[in-house]
N, C-alpha and C positions, 0 to 999 in steps of 0.2 A: 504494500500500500504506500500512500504518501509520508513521505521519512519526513519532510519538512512542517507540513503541518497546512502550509500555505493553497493548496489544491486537492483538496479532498475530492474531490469527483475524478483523480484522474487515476487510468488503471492502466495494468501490462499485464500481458500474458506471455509466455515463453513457449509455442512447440514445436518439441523435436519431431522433424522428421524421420518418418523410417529407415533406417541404412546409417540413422545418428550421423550422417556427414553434413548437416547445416540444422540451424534450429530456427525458428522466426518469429519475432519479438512484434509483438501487435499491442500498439499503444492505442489510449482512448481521451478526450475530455483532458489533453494538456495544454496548455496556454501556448499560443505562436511564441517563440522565444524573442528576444529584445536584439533591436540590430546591431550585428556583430557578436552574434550568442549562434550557437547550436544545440541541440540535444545527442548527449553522448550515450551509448550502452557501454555496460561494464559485467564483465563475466567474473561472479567471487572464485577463486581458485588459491585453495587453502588459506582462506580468510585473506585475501589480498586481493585488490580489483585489475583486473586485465583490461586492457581497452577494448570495447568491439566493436569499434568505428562508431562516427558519427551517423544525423540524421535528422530529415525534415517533418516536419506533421503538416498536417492540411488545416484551411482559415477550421475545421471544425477540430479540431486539436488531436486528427486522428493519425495515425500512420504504421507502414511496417518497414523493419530493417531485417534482414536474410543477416544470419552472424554464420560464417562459415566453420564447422565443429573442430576446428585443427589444436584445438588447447586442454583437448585430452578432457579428464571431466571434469567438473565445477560445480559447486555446490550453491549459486545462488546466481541474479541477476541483478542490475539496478540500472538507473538511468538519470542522469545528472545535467547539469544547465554548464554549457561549456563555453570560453570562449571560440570564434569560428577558427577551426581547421582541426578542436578537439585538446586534449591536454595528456599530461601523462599519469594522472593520478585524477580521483575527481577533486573537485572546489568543494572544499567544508563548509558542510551548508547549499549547497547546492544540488544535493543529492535529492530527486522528488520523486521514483522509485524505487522501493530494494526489495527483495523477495527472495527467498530460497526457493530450492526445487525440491519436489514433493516426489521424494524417490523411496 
């Protein structure tokens, strides 16, 4: 759910597909980000965030990113308010999805 607190309607879902070689990240209800911002995915991988590229939402705050499976496995997802081109850790506080996987 929302780590921040700031957007309570917005949601993610994580599925993998079959063959586990990509998995795809369907966001819902989050805010166009601010110019010069992006939204970033983050793969938890022993409690530490991996990056899984950036990405855009639509004027209805919905979208999906393809995170291609090559990071072996991961125990969680999140999705953070980045500046554009992505960063190498998330912005504290900028975190406005995180969720494990229900394995």
């Amino acid at each position: 759910g929302d780590a921040t607190g700031e957007h309570p309607a917005a949601v993610g879902m994580l599925t993998m597909l079959p063959g586990g070689d990509e998995a795809t990240l369907a966001v819902a209800n989050l805010p166009p980000p601010p110019a010069g911002n992006t939204y970033q995915a983050w793969l938890i991988v022993g409690g530490a965030p991996v990056s899984a590229g950036t990405f855009a939402v639509d004027a209805g705050g919905g979208g999906h990113h393809t995170i291609p499976a090559t990071t072996g496995s991961f125990e969680g997802v999140g999705v953070s308010l980045e500046p554009s081109g992505g960063s190498d850790q998330p912005t504290p506080g900028n975190v406005i999805l995180l969720g494990s996987l229900d394995s």
